[in-house]
N, CA, C and O of each residue as an XYZ file, in Angstrom:
268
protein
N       0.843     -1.186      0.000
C       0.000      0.000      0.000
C       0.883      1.242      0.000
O       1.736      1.490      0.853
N       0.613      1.910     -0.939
C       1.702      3.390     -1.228
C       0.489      4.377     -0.217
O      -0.742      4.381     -0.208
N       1.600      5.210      0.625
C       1.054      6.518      1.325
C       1.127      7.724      0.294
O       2.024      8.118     -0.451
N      -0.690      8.327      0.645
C      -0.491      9.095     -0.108
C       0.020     10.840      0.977
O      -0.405     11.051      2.113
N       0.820     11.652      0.324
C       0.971     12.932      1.585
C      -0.180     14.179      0.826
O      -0.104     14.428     -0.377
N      -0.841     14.625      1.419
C      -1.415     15.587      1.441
C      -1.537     16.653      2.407
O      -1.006     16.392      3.487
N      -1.999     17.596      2.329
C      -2.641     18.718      2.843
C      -4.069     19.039      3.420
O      -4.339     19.532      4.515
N      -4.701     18.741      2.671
C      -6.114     18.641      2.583
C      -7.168     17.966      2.271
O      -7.486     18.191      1.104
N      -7.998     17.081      2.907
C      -8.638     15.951      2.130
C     -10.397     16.997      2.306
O     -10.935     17.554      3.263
N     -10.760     16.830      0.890
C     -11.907     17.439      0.908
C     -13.162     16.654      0.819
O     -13.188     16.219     -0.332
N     -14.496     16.149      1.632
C     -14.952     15.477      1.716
C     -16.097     15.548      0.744
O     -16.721     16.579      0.997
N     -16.338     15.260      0.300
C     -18.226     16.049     -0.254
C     -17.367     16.509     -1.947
O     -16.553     17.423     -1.807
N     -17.464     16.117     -3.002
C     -16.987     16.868     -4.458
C     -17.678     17.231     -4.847
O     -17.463     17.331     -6.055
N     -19.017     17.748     -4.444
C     -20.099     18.343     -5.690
C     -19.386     20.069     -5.924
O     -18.249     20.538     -5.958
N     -20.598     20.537     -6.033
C     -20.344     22.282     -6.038
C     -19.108     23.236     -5.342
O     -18.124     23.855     -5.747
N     -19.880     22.922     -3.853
C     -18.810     23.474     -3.242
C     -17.560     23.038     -2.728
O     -16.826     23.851     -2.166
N     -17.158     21.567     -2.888
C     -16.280     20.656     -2.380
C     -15.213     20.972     -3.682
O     -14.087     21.464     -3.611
N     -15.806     20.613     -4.644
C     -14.933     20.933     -6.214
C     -14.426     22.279     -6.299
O     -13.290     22.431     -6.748
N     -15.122     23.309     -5.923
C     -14.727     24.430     -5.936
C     -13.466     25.053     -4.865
O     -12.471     25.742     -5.089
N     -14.134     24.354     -3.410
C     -12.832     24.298     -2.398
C     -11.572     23.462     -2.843
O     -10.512     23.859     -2.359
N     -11.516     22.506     -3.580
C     -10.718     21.939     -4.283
C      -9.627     22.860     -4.772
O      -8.503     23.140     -4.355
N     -10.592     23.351     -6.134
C      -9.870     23.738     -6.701
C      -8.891     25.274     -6.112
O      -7.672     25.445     -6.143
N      -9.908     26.140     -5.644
C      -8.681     27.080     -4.417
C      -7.874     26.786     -3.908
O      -7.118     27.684     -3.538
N      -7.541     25.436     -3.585
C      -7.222     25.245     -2.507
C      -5.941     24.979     -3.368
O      -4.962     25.676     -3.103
N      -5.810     23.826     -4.609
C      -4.711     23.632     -5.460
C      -4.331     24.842     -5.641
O      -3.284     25.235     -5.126
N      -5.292     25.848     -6.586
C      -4.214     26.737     -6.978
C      -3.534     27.692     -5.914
O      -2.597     28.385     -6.312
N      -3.923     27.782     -4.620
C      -2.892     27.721     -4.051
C      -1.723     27.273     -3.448
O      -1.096     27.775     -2.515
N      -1.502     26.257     -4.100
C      -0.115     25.384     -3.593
C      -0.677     24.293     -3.023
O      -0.339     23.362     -3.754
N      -1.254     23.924     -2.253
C      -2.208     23.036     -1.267
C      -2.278     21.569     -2.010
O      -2.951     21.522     -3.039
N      -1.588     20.293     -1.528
C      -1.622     18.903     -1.956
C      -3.386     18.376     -1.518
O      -3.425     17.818     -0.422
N      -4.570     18.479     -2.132
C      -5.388     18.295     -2.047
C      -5.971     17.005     -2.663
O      -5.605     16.567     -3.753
N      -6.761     16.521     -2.002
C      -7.667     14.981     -2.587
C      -8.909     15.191     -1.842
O      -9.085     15.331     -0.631
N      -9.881     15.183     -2.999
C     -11.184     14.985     -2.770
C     -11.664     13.944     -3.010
O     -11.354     13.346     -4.040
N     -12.865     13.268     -1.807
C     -13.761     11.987     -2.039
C     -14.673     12.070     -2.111
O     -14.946     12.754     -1.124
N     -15.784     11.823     -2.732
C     -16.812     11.851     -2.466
C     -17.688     10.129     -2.475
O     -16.993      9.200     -2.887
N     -18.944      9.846     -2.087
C     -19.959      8.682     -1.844
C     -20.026      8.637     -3.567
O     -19.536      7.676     -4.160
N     -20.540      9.530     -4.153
C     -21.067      8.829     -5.484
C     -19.098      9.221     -6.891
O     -17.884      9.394     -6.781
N     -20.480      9.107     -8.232
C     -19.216      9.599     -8.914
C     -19.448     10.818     -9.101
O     -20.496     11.255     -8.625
N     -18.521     11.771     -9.872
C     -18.170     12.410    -10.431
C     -18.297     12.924    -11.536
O     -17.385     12.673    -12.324
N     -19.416     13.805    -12.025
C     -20.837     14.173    -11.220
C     -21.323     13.249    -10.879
O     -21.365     12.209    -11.536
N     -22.000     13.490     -9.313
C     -22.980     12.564     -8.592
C     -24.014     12.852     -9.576
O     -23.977     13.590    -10.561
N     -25.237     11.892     -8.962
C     -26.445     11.691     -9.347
C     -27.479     12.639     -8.733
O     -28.598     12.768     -9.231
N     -27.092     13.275     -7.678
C     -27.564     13.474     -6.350
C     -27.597     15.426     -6.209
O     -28.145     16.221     -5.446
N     -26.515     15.554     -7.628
C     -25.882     16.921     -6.741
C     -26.698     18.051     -7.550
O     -27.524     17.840     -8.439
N     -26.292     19.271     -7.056
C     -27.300     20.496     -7.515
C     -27.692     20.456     -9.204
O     -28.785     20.531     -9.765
N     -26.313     20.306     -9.739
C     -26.148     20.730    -10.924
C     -26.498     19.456    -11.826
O     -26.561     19.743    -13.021
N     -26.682     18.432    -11.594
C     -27.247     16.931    -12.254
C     -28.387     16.581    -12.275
O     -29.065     17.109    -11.394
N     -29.076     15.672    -13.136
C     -30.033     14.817    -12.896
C     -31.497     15.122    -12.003
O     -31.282     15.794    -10.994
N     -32.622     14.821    -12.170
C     -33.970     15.068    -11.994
C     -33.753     16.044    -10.247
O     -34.820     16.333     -9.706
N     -32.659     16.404     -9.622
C     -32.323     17.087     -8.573
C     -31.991     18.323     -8.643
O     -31.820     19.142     -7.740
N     -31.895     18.437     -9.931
C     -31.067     20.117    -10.866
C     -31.669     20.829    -10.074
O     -32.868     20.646     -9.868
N     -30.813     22.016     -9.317
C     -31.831     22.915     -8.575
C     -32.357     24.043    -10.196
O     -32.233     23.666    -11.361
N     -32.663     24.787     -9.950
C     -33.550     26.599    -10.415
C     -33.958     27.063     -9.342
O     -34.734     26.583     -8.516
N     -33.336     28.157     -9.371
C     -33.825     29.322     -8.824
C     -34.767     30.332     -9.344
O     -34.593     31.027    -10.345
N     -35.829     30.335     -8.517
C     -37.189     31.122     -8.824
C     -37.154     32.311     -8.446
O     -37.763     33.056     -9.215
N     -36.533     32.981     -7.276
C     -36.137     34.408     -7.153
C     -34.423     34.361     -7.025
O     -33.548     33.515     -6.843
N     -34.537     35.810     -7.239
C     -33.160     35.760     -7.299
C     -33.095     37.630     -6.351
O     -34.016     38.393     -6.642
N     -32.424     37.945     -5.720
C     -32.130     38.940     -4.704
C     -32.237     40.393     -5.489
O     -32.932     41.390     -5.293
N     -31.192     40.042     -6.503
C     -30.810     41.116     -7.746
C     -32.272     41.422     -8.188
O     -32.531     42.492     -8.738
N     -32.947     40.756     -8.019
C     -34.750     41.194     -9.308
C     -34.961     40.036    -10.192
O     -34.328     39.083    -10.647
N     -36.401     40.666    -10.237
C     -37.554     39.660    -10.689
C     -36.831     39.801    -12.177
O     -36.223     38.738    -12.304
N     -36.679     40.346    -12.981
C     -35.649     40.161    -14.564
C     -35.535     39.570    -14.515
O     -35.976     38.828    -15.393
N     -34.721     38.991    -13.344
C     -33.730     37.749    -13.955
C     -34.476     36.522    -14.308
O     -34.129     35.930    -15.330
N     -35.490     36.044    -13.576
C     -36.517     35.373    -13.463
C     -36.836     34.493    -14.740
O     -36.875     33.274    -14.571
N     -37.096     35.069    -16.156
C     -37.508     34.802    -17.645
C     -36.108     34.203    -17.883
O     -35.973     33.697    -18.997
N     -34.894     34.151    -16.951
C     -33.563     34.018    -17.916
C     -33.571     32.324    -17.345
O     -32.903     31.531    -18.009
N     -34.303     31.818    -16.163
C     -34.288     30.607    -15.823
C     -35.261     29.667    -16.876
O     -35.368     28.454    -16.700
């Protein structure tokens, strides 16, 4: 069994896990993320019959027709 050395193990890879990821590399940071499913999950905001939309948005009702 090879050790792996890291810095940071990031738990969760959807949205915000991928995104902490990736900050985290480009700052120098030996990072590995795991997550339960794959890569895209099945499960996560941006995938599959779970896709969020947003119905208001803070900025104004405009934006609204762009969803």
């Amino acid at each position: 069994m090879n050790a792996l050395e890291t810095d940071v193990v990031v738990v969760g890879v959807g949205s915000v896990g991928s995104m902490a990821s990736w900050q985290l590399a480009s700052r120098g940071q030996r990072v590995i993320g795991v997550d339960r499913f794959s890569i895209p999950g099945p499960f996560s905001a941006y995938a599959g019959e779970s896709r969020i939309f947003r119905k208001v948005y803070a900025e104004g009702g405009h934006y609204t027709p762009l969803l």
